[in-house]
C-alpha positions in Angstrom: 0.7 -46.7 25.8 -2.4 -47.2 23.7 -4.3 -44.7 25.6 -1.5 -41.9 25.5 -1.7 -42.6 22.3 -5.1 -41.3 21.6 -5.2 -39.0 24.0 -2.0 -37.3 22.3 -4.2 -38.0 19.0 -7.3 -35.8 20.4 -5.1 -33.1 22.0 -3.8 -32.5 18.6 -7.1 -32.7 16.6 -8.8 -30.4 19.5 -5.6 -28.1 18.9 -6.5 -28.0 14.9 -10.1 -27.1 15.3 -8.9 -23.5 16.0 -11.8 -21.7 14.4 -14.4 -22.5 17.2 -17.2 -24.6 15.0 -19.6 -21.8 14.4 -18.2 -20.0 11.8 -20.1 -17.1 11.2 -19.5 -16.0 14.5 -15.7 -15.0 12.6 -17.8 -13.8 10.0 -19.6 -11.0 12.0 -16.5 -10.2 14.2 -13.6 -9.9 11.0 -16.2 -9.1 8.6 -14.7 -11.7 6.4 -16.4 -14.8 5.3 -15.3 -18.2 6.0 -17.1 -19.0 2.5 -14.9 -15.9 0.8 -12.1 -18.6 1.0 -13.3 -21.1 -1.2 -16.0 -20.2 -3.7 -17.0 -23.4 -4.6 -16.6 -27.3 -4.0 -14.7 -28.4 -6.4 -12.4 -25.1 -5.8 -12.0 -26.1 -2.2 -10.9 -30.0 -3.5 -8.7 -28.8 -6.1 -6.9 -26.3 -3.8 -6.8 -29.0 -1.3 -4.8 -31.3 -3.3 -3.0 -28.6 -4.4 -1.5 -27.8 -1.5 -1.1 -31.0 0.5 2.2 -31.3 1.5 1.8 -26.7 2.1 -0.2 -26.8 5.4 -2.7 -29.0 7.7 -6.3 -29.7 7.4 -8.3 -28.1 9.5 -11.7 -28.5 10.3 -14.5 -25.6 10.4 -18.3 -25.6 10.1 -19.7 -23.1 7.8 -22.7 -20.8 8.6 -25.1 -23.6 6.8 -24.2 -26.1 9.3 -22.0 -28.2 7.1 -18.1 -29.4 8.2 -15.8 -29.4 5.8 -12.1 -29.9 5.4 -10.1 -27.3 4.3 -6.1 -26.7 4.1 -4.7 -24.4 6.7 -2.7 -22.0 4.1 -6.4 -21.3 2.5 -7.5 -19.9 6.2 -7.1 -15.9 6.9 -5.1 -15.6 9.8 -7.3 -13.3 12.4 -5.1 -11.2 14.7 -5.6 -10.6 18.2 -6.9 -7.1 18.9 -6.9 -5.2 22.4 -10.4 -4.6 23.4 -10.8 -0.9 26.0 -12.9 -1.2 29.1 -15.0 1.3 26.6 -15.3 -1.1 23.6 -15.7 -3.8 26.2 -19.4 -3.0 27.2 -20.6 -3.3 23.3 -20.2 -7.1 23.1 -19.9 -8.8 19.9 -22.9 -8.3 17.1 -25.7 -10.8 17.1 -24.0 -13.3 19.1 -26.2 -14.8 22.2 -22.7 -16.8 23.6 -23.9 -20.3 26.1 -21.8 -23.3 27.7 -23.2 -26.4 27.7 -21.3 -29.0 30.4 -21.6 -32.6 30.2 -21.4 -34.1 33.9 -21.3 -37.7 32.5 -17.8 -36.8 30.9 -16.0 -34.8 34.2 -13.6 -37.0 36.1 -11.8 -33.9 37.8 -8.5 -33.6 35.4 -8.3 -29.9 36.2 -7.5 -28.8 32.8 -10.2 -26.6 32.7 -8.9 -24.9 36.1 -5.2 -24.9 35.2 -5.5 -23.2 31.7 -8.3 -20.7 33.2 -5.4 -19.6 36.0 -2.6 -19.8 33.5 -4.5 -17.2 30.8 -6.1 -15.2 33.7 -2.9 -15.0 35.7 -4.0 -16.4 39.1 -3.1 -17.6 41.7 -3.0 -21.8 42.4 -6.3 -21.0 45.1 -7.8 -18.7 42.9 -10.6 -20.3 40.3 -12.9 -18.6 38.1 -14.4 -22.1 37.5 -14.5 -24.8 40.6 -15.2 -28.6 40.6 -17.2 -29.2 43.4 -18.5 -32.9 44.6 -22.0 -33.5 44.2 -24.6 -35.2 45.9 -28.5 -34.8 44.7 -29.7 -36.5 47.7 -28.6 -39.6 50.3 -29.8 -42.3 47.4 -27.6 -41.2 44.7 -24.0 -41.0 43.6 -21.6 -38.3 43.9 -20.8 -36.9 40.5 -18.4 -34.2 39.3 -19.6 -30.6 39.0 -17.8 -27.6 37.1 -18.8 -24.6 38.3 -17.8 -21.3 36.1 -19.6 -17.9 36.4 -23.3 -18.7 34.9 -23.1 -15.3 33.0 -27.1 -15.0 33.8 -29.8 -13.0 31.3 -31.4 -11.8 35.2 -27.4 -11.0 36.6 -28.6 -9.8 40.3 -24.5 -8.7 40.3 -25.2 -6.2 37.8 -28.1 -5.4 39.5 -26.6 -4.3 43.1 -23.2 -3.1 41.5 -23.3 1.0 42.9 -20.6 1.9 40.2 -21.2 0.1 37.1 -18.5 -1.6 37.3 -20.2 -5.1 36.4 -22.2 -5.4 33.3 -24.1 -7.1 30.9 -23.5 -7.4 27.4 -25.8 -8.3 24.5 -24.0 -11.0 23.5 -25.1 -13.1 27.2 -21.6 -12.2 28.6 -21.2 -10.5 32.1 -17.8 -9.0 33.0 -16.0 -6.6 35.5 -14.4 -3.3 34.9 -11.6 -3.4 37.4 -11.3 0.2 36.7 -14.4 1.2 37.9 -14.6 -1.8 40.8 -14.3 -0.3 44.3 -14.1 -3.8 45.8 -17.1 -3.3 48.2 -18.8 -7.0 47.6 -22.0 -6.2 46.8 -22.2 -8.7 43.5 -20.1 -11.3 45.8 -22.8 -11.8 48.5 -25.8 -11.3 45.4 -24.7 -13.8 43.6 -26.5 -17.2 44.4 -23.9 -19.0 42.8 -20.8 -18.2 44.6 -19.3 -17.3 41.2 -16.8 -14.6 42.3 -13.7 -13.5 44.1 -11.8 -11.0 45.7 -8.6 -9.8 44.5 -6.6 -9.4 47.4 -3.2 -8.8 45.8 -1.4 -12.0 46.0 0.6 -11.7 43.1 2.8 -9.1 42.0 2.1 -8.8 37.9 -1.3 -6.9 39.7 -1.3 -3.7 38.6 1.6 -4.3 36.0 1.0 -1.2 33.8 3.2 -2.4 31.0 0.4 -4.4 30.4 -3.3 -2.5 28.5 -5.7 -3.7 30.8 -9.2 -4.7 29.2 -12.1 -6.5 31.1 -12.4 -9.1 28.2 -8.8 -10.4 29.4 -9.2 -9.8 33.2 -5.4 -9.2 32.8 -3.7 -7.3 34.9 -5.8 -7.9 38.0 -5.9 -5.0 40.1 -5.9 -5.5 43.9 -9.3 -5.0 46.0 -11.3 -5.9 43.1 -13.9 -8.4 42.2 -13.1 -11.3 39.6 -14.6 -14.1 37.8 -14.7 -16.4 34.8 -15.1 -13.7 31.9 -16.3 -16.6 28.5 -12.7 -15.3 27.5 -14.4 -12.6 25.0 -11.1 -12.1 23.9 -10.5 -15.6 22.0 -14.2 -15.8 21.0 -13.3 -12.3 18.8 -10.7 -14.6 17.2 -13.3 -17.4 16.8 -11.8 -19.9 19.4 -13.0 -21.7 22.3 -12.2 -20.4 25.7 -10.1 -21.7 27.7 -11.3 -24.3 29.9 -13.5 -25.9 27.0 -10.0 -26.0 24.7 -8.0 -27.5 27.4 -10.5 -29.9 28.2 -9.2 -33.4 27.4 -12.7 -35.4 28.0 -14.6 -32.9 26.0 -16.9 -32.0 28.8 -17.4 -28.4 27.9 -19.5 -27.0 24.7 -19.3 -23.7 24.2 -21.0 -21.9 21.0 -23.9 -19.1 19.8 -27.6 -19.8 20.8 -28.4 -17.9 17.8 -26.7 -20.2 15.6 -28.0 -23.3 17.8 -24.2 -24.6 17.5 -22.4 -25.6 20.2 -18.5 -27.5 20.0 -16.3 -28.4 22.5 -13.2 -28.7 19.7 -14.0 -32.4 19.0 -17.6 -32.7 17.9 -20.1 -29.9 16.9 -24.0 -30.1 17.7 -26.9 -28.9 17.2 -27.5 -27.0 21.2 -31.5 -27.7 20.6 -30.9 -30.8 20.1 -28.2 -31.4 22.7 -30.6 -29.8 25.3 -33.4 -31.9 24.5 -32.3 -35.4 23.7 -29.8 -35.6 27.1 -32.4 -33.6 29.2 -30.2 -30.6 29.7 -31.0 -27.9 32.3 -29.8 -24.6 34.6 -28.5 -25.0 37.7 -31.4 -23.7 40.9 -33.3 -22.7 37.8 -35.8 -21.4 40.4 -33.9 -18.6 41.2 -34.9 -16.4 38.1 -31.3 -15.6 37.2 -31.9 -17.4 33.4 -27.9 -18.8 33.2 -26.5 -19.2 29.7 -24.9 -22.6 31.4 -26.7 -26.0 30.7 -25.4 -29.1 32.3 -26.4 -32.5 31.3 -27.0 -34.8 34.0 -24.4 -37.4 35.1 -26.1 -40.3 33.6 -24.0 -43.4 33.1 -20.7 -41.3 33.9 -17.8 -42.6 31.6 -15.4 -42.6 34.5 -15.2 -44.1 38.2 -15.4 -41.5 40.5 -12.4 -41.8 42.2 -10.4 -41.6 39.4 -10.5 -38.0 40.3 -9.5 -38.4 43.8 -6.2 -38.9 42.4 -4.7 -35.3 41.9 -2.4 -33.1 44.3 -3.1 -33.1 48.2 -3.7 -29.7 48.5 -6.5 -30.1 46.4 -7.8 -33.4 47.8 -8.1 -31.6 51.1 -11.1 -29.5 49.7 -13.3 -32.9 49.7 -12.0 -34.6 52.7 -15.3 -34.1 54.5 -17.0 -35.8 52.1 -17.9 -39.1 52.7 -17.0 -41.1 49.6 -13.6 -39.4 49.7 -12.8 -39.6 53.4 -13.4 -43.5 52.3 -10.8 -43.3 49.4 -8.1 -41.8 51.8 -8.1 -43.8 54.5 -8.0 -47.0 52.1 -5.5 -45.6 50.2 -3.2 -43.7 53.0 -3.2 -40.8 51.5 
């Protein structure tokens, strides 16, 4: 009871810290200030008090790296805004967008997965980001391992892609024109990560014209295209976290600007620098050349037991059941 307590606690504090942790990135996208709102300290206090009982706190960083408390009736409401496959290929100004995922956190809830289907509209075996069961080698332990599109500064995708349909934004994001896809796989079998898939018309909301299609939503999917995780472009322009890192309940996913060197994942905002440096953070095959803007830190002194995330539907389970450590878990446990 104690623990559904909390959790209930942090979903609704995650839920609060709607304005993504690095302010200025609403400043350069509304044009309007977080520090326009309250012109002073002692204004902020006063209108705080003020209005106690008018709204709930909320809280935001501000572009000098401080966080701050403010009531929720002083924040400008920014409204969501269709972006055109046209306006799609700018990217937002001065933004340099990364993930950072913390391994030692993941126990395999899904959340991440779930809300990513839900907002993309896919179907239950189709995942922009996967969790995959690691092993570094036969001495080691197997550790959780999301796996989202590493939206790479050297995208080979973009590279190969005969129509333009995939490109590269200044802001570090890498997205899909469905418009101009032709669905002929060339960025599938380039990319060395396995990030993306084909659309081969499973649902019937594809092609659902009553809906403005834009590549920063991926919505509506149109059959015999390509797809894959997006950074949901669309809520960063309303200065929130994407998906998967707002549904998180462990926290495992920070999300934030490079050029800001602030990352969040909705609970606790960092310096990424510092993140990087102090838990030894790194890019997955690094080798390759590809520069991701996805750093993992590694699974050191995990906070969960691993098989706490063998304990989720059996469709899913199914996906490990060669793996050793989990053909163990089923046969003890019958399932």
């Amino acid at each position: 009871m104690e623990n559904h307590k909390t959790n209930e606690k942090s979903n609704k504090s995650r839920r609060k810290f709607i304005k993504l942790g690095l302010m200025s990135s609403v400043t350069v996208v509304t044009g309007i200030g977080i520090a326009s709102n309250i012109t002073s300290e002692e204004k902020k206090i006063s209108s705080e008090v003020k209005n106690e009982s008018s709204g709930e706190k909320i809280r935001l960083l501000t572009p000098e790296g401080k966080i701050v408390e403010v009531n929720e009736t002083n924040i400008n409401n920014y409204p969501e805004a269709l972006i055109t496959p046209e306006e799609s290929r700018k990217g937002i100004p001065d933004r340099k967008f990364v993930m950072v995922i913390d391994l030692a956190k993941c126990k395999n809830a899904r959340s991440c997965v779930e809300a990513c289907q839900k907002a993309h509209q896919l179907d239950f075996n189709e995942e922009f980001i996967k969790i995959q069961l690691i092993k570094n080698n036969d001495e080691s332990c197997n550790y959780w391992f999301p796996k989202p599109c590493f939206h790479c500064d050297e995208p080979p995708c973009v590279t190969v892609c005969p129509t333009g349909a995939t490109f590269k934004r200044d802001d570090n994001i890498v997205l899909v024109d469905a418009e101009r896809c032709i669905g002929c796989k060339f960025c599938v079998t380039s990319c060395p990560y396995s990030a993306r898939i084909f659309n081969w018309g499973h649902k019937d909301k594809f092609d659902n014209k009553e809906i403005p299609y834009s590549p920063e939503t991926s919505v509506p999917a149109s059959e015999g295209t390509i797809m894959k995780c997006d950074f949901c472009p669309d809520m960063l322009r309303q200065g929130k976290l994407p998906h998967c890192a707002k549904a998180c309940p462990m926290g495992v996913i920070y999300f934030g600007d490079k050029n800001e060197d602030i990352v969040t994942n909705g609970e606790e905002t960092v310096r990424f620098s510092q993140l990087i440096k102090d838990r030894g953070g790194y890019r997955h095959l690094e080798h390759l050349g590809t520069k991701p803007n996805v750093y993992y830190l590694p699974a050191v002194n995990s906070q969960f037991p691993l098989e706490r995330g063998f304990n989720i539907d059996e469709d899913i389970l199914e996906r490990y059941k060669n793996v050793d450590v989990v053909e163990d878990f089923i046969k003890k446990n019958k399932v």
